[in-house]
N, C-alpha and C positions, 0 to 999 in steps of 0.2 A: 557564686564565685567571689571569695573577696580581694577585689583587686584593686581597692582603695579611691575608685573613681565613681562608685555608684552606678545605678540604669539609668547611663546617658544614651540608650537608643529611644528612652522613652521622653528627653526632653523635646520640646517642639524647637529645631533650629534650623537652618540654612544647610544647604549643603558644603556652602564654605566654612559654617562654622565645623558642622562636623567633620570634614577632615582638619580641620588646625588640632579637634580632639584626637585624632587619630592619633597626626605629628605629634604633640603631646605623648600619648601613652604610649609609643617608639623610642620617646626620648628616656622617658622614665623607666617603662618597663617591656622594653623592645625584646628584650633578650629572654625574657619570662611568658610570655602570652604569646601563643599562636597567631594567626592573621584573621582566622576564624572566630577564636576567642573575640578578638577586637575589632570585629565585623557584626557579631552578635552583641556588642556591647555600646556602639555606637551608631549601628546601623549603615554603617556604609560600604558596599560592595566588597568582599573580600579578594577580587582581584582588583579592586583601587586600594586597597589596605599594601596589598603585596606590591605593587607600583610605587606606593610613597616609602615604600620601605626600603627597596632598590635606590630610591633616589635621595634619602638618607644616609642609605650607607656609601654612596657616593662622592656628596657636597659635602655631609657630616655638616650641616647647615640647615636647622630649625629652619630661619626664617626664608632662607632661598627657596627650601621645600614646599611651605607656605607660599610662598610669593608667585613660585612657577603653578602650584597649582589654582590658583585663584585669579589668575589669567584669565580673563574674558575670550573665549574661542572665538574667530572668524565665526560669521553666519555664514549658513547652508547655501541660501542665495549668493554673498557674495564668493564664497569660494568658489563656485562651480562656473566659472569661465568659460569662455570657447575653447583655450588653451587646457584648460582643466578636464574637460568634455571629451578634445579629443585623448588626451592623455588614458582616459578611463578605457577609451575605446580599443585602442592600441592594446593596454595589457590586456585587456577581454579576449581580441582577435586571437594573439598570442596562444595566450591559457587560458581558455574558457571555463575549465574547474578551478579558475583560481577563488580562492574567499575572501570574502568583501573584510574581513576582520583584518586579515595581510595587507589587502591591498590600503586602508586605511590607517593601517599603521606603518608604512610604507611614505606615504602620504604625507602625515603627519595629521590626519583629518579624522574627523569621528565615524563611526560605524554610520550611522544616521546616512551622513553627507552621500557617503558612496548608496547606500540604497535608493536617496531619491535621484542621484545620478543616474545611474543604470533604469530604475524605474520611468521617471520624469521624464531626461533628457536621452537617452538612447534607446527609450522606450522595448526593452527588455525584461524582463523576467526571472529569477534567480528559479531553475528545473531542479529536480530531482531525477539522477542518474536511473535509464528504466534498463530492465534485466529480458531477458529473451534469450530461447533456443538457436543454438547458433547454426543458419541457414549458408552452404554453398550456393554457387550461383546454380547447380544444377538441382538443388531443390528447391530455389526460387523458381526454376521453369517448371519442374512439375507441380509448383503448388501453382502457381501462374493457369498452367493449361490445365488443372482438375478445375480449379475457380473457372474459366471460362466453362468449362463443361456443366458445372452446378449453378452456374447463372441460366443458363442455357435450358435448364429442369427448371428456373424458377418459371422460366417465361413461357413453354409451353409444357405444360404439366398433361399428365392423362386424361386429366378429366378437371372441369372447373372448378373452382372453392373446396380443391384439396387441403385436407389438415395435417399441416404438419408433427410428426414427435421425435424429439430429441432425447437423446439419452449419455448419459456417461457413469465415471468409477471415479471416487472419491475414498482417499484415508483421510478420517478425521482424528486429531490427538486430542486425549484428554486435558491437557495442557492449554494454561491461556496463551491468546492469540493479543501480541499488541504491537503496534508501530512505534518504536524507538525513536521515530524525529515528530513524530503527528497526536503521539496518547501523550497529555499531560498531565500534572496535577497541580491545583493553585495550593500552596501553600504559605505560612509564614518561614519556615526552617522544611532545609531536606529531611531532616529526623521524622518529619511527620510524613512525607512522603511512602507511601504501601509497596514493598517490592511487589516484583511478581514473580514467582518461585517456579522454577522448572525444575521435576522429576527428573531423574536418571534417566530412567527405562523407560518413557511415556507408554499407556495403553493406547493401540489404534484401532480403530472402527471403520472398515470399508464398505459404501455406502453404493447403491445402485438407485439412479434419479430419474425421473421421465418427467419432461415439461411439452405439453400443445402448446402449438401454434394461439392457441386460444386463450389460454392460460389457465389449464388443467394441469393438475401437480399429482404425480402419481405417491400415494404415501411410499417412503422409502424402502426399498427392500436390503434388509444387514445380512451381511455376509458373516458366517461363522469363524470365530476365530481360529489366526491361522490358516484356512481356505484358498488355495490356489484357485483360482476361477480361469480352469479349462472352457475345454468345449463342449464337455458332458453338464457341467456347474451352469452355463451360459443358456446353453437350450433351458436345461431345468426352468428355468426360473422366468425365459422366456416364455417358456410354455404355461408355468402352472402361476405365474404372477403378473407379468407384464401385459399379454394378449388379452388375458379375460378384462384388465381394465381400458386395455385401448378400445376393446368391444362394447363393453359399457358407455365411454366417452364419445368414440365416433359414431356406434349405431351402425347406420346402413351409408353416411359418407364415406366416400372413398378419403384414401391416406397414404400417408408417406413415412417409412422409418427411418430416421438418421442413426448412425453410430461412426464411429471411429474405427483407422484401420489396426487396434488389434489383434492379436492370433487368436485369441479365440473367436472374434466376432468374423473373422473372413477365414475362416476355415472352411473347408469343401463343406464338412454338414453342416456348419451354419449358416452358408450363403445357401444351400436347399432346402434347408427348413424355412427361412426365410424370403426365399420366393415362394416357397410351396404358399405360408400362411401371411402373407404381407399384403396389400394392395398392389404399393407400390415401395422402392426401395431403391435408399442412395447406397452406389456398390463404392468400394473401396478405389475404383477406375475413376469416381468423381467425386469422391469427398479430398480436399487437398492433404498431404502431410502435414505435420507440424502445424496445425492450424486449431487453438485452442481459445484465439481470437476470431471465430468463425459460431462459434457452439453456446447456445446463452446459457447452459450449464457451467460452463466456463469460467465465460464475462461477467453472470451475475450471477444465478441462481446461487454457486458454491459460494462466494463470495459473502452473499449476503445470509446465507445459513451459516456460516462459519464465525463472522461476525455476531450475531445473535449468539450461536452458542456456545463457543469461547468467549466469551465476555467476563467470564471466569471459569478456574478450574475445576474438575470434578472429579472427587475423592472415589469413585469408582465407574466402572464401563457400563453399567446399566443407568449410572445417570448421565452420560457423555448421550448413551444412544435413545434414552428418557426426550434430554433436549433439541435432539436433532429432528426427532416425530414432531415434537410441537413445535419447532419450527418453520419444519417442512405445513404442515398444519397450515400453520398461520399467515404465510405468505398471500397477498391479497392477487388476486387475478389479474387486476385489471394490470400490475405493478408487472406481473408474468408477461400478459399479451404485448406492452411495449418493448419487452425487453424483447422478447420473440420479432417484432416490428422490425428491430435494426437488422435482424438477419441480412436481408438480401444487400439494405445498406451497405454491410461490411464485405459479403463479397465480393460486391464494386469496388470497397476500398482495397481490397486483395489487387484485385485486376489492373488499377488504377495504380499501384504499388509496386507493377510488374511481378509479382510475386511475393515480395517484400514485407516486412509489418509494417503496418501503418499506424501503431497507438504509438 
């Protein structure tokens, strides 16, 4: 870009010098070059570029521009007062979604100051708003009084050193999976930055999972595409996939099947198939509703196969469902059996919750 001033982001200077470079190339060719251009060209923040430039066109004074910005800020320490301290607290109580960026420009203080504010001195935490199934109080009771009933199975069970197995349904998309405030990337320029591109129409993969109490990972059973999974589909697969591995894995201990209460898993022949060939079996009377924070398929197992296998996208459904076997696969046991541990954990925390979430 010939813009008459050279690659001044590659001189070695002050950050006071380089904004007076800033002021300068405002002055000269404010009117010509983006804030970006001149962020890229001097190195300095392009929302401090767009600030000195506001305050340019204000003063219409070079050196007051300069002058205000080259102000030594108050320290962190000395700003944060008792006065100051409670101040912070007050707008928190207020708005507790308010943002530290507002509330310190507000202020008139740096980002910095308010985080070890709130950090430091009011010993708080900046959260992340959590998402949840919206519970009435009267499904807080019934998930309330299933949880007491299924603690109640944990405590005396039929028979000693029963094993438990859990099962669920999972759509996975071909599509990557990323956290918008937690995936980064380091770069020098956003240009170098990798989108991550989502498909129109994603393809989906509905996944059938079985984890022990032990930490046996039943390989996954795929559902054909398109497949409504009735009561006919559910036996199927109970019968000709799932049982002959529970058989293999428990042997001659006795067990327990967990599932969920959908229509086809508590349907009249599936709750007789399911007593007929089951040891033992948590019925839909005590597994609680809405309770997805209960199931380690859930909390982690999905979690942590989804993670692995969307980590990038995949250009067709044999590779989507490719990566979900070896990752299923690969899952280490012992990784399984703790996640299985918190079980009863969290249905105390149910109880203790009255019903309620507790993450």
């Amino acid at each position: 870009m010939a813009s008459g001033f050279g690659p001044l982001a590659e001189i070695t200077w002050t950050e006071a010098e380089r904004r007076c470079a800033v002021v300068m190339i405002l002055t000269r060719k404010g009117d010509i070059l983006t804030d970006s251009q001149i962020a890229d060209l001097t190195g300095v923040d392009r929302r401090r570029v767009n600030e000195l430039r506001k305050a340019l066109t204000e003063t219409r004074d070079p050196r007051q521009v300069v002058s205000r910005a080259s102000k030594a800020p108050m320290t962190s320490r000395k700003v944060r007062s008792m006065e100051f301290i409670g101040n912070i607290r007050e707008i928190l109580e207020a708005t507790p979604d308010r943002s530290f960026r507002s509330i310190a420009k507000e202020l008139n203080v740096s980002h910095a100051t308010i985080i070890s504010c709130v950090n430091e001195d009011l010993r708080c935490k900046s959260y992340r708003m959590q998402t949840g199934q919206f519970l009435s109080e009267a499904m807080k009771a019934r998930r309330l009084l299933k949880s007491v009933k299924l603690l109640n199975k944990l405590k005396h069970p039929k028979d000693p050193g029963m094993l438990w197995f859990f099962s669920d349904e999972k759509n996975f998309c071909q599509d990557q999976v990323h956290n918008r405030q937690n995936h980064r990337w380091v770069a020098m320029c956003p240009k170098d930055v990798p989108r991550i591109m989502k498909t129109k129409f994603p393809a989906t993969v509905m996944v059938f999972g079985v984890v022990s109490s032990e930490g046996d990972v039943m390989p996954p059973h795929i559902f054909e595409t398109g497949l409504r999974v009735n009561t006919d589909i559910y036996l199927e697969v109970m019968e000709n996939t799932v049982l002959p591995w529970i058989k293999t894995v428990a042997g001659d201990r006795p067990w327990v099947w967990q599932q969920d209460s959908a229509p086809c898993h508590v349907s009249n022949r599936s709750i007789e198939w399911l007593q007929d060939h089951c040891y033992d079996l948590v019925t839909k009377d005590c597994w609680p509703p809405s309770s997805p924070d209960l199931n380690p398929l859930d909390y982690f197992v999905w979690g942590y196969v989804e993670t692995h296998t969307n980590r990038r996208a995949h250009t067709t459904k044999a590779s989507l469902i490719t990566s979900i076997k070896e990752n299923f696969a690969s899952m280490d046991k012992a990784m399984v059996t703790r996640a299985c541990a918190a079980f009863r954990g969290r249905v105390e925390a149910v109880i203790e919750a009255e019903g309620g979430f507790f993450e």
